[in-house]
N, C-alpha and C positions, 0 to 999 in steps of 0.2 A: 579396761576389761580384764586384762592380766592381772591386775591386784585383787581384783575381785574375784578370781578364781583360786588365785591363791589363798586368801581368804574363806574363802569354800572350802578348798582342798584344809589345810590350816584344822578347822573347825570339825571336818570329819574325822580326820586323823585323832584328835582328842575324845571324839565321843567315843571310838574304837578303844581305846586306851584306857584314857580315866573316866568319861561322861562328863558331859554338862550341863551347866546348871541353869536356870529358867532364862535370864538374859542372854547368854551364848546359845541356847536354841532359839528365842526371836530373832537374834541376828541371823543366825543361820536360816530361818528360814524366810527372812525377810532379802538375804544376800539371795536368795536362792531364787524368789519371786523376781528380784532385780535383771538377772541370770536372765533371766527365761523371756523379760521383756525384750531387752536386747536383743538376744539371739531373733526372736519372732521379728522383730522388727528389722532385723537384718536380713532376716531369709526372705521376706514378705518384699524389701526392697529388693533383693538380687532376682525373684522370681517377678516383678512387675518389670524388671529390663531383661528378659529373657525374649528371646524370638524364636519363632519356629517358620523352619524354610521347607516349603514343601517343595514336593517336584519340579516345578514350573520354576523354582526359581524366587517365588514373592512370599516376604517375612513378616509375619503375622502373630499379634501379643499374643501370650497364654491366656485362656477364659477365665474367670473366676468361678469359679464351683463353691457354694457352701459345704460345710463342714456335713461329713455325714453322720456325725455321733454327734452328741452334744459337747461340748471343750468348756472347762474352767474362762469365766470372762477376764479378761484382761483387766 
């Protein structure tokens, strides 16, 4: 994941600069789609092991709620 952001970072830094040319913007936004899988999938994991303790004492999963906007599909 860390090269891969580094790579991210890398890529923006030159567009700032010089720009780039039609291969280093696929990359980039192909690294960037990549980016974004992970993260979801990492946050979507840490929040299915999340627990919530009510008053009493008894620990109960988060619900799942759909999306209230429509979101880019994965």
């Amino acid at each position: 994941m860390e090269e891969l952001l580094a790579r991210i970072n890398e890529l923006a830094a030159k567009k700032k600069t010089e720009g780039l040319n039609e291969a280093e913007t696929q990359e980039q936004h192909n690294l960037r789609q990549q980016y974004l899988t992970i993260f979801r999938g990492n946050f979507r994991s840490q929040l299915e092991n999340t627990k919530i303790q009510t008053p009493d004492g008894k620990l109960h999963p988060l619900q799942y709620a759909p999306p209230q906007c429509p979101t880019e599909q994965e």
